[in-house]
C-alpha positions as CSV (number, residue, x, y, z in Angstrom):
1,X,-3.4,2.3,41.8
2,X,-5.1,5.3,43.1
3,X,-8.0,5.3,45.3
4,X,-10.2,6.4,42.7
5,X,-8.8,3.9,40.3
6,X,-10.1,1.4,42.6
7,X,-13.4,3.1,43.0
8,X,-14.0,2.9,39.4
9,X,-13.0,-0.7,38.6
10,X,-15.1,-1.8,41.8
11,X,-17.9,-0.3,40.4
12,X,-17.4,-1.9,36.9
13,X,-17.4,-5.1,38.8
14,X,-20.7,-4.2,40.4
15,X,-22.5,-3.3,37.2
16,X,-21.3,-6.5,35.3
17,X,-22.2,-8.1,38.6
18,X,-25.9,-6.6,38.5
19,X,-26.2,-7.5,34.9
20,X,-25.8,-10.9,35.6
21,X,-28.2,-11.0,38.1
22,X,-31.0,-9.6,35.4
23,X,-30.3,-12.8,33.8
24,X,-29.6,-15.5,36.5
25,X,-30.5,-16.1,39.3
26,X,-27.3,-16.2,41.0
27,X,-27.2,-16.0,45.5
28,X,-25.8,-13.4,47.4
29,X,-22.3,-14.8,47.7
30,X,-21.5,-15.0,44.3
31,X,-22.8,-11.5,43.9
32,X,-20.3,-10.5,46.1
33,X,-17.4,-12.6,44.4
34,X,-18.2,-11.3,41.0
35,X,-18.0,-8.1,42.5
36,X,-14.5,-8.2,44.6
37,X,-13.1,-9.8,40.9
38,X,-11.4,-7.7,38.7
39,X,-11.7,-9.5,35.5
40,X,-10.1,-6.6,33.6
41,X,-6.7,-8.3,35.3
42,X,-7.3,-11.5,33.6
43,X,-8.6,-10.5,29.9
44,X,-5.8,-10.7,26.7
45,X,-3.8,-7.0,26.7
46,X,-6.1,-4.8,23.9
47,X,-9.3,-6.5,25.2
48,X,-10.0,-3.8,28.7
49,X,-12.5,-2.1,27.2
50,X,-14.4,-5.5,26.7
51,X,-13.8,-6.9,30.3
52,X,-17.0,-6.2,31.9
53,X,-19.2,-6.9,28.9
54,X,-20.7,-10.2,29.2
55,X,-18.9,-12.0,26.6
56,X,-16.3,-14.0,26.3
57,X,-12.8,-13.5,24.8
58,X,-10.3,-15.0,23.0
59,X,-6.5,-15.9,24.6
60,X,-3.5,-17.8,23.1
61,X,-3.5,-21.2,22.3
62,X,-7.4,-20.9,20.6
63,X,-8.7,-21.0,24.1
64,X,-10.9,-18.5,25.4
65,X,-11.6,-16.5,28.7
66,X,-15.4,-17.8,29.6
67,X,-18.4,-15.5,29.1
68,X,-18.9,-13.8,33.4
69,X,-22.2,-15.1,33.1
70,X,-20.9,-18.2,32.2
71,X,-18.6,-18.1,35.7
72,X,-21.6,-16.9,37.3
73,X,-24.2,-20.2,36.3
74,X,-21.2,-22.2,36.8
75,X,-20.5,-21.3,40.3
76,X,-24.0,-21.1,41.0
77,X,-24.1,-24.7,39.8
78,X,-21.6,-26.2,42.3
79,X,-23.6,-25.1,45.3
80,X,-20.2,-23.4,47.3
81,X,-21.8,-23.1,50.1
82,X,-19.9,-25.9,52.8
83,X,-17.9,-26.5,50.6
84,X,-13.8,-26.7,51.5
85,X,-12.4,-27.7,48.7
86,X,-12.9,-27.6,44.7
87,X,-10.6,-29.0,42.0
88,X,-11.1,-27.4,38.6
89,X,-10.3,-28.7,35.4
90,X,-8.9,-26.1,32.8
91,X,-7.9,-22.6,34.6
92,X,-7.3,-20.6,31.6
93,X,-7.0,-17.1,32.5
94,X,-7.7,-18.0,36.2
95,X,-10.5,-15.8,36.4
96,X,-13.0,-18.5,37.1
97,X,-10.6,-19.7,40.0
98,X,-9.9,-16.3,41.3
99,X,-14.2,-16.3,41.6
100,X,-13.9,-19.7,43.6
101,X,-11.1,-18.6,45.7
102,X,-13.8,-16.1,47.1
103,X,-16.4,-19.2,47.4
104,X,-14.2,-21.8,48.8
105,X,-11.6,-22.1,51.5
106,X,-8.6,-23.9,48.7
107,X,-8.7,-24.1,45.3
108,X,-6.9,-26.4,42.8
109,X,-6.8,-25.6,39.5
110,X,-5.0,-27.3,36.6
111,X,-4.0,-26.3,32.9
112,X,-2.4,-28.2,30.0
113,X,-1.1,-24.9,27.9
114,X,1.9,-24.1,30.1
115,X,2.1,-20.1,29.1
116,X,-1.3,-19.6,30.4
117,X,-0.6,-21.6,33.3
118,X,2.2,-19.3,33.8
119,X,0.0,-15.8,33.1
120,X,-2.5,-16.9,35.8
121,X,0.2,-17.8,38.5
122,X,1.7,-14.0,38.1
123,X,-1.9,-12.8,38.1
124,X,-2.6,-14.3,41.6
125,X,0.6,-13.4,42.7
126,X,0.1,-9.7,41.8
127,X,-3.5,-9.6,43.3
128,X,-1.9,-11.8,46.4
129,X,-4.2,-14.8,46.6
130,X,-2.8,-17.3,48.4
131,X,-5.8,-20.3,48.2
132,X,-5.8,-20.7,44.9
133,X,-3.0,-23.7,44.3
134,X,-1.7,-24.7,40.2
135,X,-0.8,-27.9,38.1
136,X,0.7,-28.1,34.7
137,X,-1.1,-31.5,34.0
138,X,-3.6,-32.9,31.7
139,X,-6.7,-32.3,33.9
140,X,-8.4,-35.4,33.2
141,X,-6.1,-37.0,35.1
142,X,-7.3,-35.0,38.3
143,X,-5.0,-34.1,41.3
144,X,-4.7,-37.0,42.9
145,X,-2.7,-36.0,46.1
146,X,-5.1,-33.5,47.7
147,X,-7.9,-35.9,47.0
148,X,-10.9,-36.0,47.7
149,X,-12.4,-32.3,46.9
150,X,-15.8,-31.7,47.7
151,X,-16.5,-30.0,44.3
152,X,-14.9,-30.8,41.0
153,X,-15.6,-28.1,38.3
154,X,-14.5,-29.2,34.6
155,X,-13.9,-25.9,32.4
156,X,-13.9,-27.5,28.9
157,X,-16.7,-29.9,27.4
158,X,-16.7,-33.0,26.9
159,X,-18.8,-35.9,26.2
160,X,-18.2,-37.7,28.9
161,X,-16.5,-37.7,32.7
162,X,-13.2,-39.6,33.3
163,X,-14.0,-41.8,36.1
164,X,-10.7,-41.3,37.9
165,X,-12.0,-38.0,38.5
166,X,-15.3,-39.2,40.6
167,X,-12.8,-41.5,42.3
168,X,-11.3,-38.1,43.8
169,X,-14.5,-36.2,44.7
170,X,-16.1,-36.8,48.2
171,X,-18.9,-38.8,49.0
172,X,-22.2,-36.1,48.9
173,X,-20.0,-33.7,46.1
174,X,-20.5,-32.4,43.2
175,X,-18.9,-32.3,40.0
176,X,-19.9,-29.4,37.2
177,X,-19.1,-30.0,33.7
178,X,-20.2,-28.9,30.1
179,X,-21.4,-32.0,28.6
180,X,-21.3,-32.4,24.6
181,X,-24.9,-34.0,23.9
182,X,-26.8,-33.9,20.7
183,X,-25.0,-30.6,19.4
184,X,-24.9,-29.0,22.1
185,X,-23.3,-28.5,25.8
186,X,-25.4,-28.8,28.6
187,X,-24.1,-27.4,32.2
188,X,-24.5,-31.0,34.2
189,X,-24.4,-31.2,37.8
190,X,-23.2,-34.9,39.3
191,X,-23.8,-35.6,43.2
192,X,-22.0,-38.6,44.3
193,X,-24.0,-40.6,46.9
194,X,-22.2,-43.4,47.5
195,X,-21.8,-45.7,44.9
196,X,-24.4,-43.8,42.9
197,X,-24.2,-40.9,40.7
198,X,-27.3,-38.5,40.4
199,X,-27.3,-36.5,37.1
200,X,-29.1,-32.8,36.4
201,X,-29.6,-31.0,33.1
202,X,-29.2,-27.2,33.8
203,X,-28.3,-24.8,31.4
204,X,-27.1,-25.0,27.5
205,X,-23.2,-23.5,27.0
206,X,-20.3,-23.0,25.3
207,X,-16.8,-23.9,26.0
208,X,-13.7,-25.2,24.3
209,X,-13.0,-29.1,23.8
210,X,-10.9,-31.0,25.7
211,X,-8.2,-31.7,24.7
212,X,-5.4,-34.8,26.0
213,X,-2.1,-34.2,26.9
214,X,0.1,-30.9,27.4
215,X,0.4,-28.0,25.3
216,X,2.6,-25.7,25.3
């Protein structure tokens, strides 16, 4: 891509990235993540024109590409900051991965539709991001082997947390997840102190079930 291809596509990053912060109240790294990640790479072909538009999209398999504001309160949520490590539960398009990858030193990220899985991997490959490390798993099930993370983000809602995947976040981390309550999805942050979990209500959403199992 030319120079001024670049140019351009930064600066769409930028004004999704200020548009964002109109509306929350995200810190100066994220800013900067948002604005070094070309979602455009990571939207369904036919949907460009929509990529910097706060909205989210549709992809195979009935699953969706979240909202960018959506990334942005969910990163915002996990407090990156220190943070070395993050598992997340449902990569999708990757684009909320590729986002993290900017946060946090390695990512993991798991997905139980195998074609998307396999979209995302060329996407990072093509961009050359090298943190950012897959699974073709059910993602309730967690990643076991690189355990513990020091933030666990789940990108689907659900009503409630498996406990296998506390078992593999660190003491003093946090887990992020959608949580189904009442008719709605709340954005929940978990910090594990201990053997104590401490739960905060933060923002309504709206994701995709989980689902069990593989898909392909």
């Amino acid at each position: 891509m030319s120079d001024f291809g670049t140019k351009i596509k930064l600066q769409k990053c930028k004004n999704m990235a200020d548009e964002i912060k109109k509306v929350c109240n995200i810190n100066d790294d994220i800013y900067k993540a948002l604005i070094s990640s070309e979602r455009e790479q990571f939207v369904p072909k036919g949907f460009s024109r929509h990529a910097y538009k706060l909205d989210a999209l549709p992809m195979v398999a009935d699953q969706w590409i979240s909202s960018p504001l959506t990334v942005a309160k969910m990163s915002q949520a996990l407090t990156c900051k220190g943070a070395d490590s993050i598992l997340e539960i449902g990569c999708g398009s990757g684009y909320q991965a590729l986002v993290l990858s900017r946060l946090i030193r390695r990512v993991f990220t798991i997905e139980r539709v195998e074609r998307l899985l396999i979209e995302a991997r060329q996407r990072f490959k093509t961009l050359g991001i090298h943190n950012i490390h897959t699974r073709f798993d059910d993602g309730q099930n967690g990643w076991r082997e690189y355990a513990p993370y020091d933030r666990i983000l789940f990108s689907a809602s659900t009503p409630k947390i498996p406990e296998k995947l506390f078992e593999q976040l660190s003491d003093g981390g946090i887990l992020v997840a959608p949580i189904e309550k009442a008719n709605k999805q709340i954005i929940t942050r978990f910090i594990k102190k201990g053997n104590s979990i401490k739960v905060e209500e933060l923002d309504e959403c709206l994701f995709v079930p989980v689902k069990d199992g593989k898909g392909f």
